[in-house]
N, C-alpha and C positions, 0 to 999 in steps of 0.2 A: 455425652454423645452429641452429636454433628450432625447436623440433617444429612449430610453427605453420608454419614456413615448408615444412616436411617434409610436412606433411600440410594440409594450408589446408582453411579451412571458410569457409561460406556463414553461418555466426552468429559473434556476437560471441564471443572468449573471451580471455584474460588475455594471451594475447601480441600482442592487438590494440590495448593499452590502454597509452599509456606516462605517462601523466599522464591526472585526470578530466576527464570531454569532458560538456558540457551539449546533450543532445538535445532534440527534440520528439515525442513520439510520434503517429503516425498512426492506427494500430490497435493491436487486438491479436486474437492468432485463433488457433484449433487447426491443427495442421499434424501431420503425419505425418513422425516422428523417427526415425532406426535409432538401436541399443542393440546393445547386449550379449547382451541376453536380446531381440533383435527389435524390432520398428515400435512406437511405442504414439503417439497423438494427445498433444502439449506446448502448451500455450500458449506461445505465442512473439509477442511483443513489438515492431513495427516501428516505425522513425523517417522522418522527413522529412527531406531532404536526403541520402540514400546511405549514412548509417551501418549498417553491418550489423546486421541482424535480433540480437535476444535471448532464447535460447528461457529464459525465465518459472521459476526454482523456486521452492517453497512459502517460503521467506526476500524474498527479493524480491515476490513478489506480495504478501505479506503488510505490507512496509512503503510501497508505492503505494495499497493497501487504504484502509490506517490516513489519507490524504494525498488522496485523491481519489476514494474512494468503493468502492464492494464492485463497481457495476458499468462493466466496461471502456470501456462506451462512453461513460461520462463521463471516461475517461483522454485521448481524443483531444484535439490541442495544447494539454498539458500538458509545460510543463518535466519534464527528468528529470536528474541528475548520474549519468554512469558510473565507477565506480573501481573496482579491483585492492583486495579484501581478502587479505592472504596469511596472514588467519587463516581461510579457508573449511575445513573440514575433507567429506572424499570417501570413502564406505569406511576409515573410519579411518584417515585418512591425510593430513595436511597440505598441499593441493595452491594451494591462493589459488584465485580467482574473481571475478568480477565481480560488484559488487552495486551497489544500486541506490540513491540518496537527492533530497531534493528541494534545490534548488541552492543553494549557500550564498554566492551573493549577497544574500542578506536579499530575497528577492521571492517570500517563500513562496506558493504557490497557493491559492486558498481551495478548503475541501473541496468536493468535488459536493455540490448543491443551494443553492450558495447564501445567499443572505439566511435559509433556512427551517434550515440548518442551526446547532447551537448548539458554540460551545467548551466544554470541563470547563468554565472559569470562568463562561459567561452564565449554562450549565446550571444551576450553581450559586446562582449571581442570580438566576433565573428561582425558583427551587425557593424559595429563603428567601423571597421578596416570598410565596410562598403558606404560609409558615410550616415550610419540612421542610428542614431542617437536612441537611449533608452526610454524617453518619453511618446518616440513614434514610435517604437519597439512595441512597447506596451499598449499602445492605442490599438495596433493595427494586430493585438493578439485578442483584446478583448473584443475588437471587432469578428474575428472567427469563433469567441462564446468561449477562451479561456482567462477564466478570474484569477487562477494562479496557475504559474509557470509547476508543468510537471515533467522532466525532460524525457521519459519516457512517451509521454504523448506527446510535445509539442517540440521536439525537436523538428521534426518535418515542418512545421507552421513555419518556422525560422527560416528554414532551408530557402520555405517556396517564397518567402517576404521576401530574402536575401534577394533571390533568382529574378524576382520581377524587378527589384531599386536597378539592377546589372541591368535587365533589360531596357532602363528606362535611361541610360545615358546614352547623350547625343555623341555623333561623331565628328 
């Protein structure tokens, strides 16, 4: 027997998982968790079709972020792949967990926004066609506090760099 089976939960967790399963998610939403240390509000993650709920850590949220946008409500039916890392580490301690990736059937999602948002590479494109090179590209991103390009969030950063170089040729 399984701890899992010993104690069964209403979220997803690693002995739920015996190979990666491709969901769809429906929402996602704050929910009242017990702990260790008491109740605290977790984002938790739900699917379409009865998959058990995912309550959300900062690793996980972080790489749906980067893939579909900063906000959740552009996460709804969006592909998700679930797998069993057994490198998760937990209080210092090697435990595996569930995490999260976008499916590798090659049918990646396009980020939120759409047509309006850009990849590193158009960003790119975009930038040179106004004359600024990748290396001021980059300077003048981590100058507004982003360390890596996520084009959901920084496709505007580009836009406005682009918009000032324009504004700054002579006549």
């Amino acid at each position: 027997m399984k701890k899992g089976d010993a104690f069964p939960s209403s979220y997803l967790g690693k002995d739920d998982l015996y190979e990666p399963v491709t969901a769809v998610i429906s929402d996602v939403r704050l929910e009242e968790i017990a702990g260790g240390a008491g109740s605290e509000d977790k984002p938790v993650m739900h699917f379409e079709g009865g998959t058990k709920s995912l309550v959300l850590n900062a690793t996980n949220w972080n790489t749906l972020e980067a893939v579909y946008g900063e906000d959740t409500d552009d996460w709804r039916g969006r592909a998700v792949e679930l797998y069993i890392d057994p490198g998760v580490v937990y209080a210092g301690k090697r435990v595996g967990g569930v995490r999260v990736r976008v499916p590798s059937n090659g049918r990646r999602a396009a980020p939120a926004g759409g047509d309006d948002v850009w990849s590193w590479k158009e960003a790119l494109e975009r930038a040179a066609a106004e004359g600024i090179d990748q290396a001021s590209l980059t300077a003048a991103l981590r100058d507004v506090g982003c360390t890596a390009y996520r084009p959901s969030r920084d496709t505007k950063a580009v836009k406005q760099l682009i918009a000032n170089a324009e504004a700054d040729i002579p006549f």
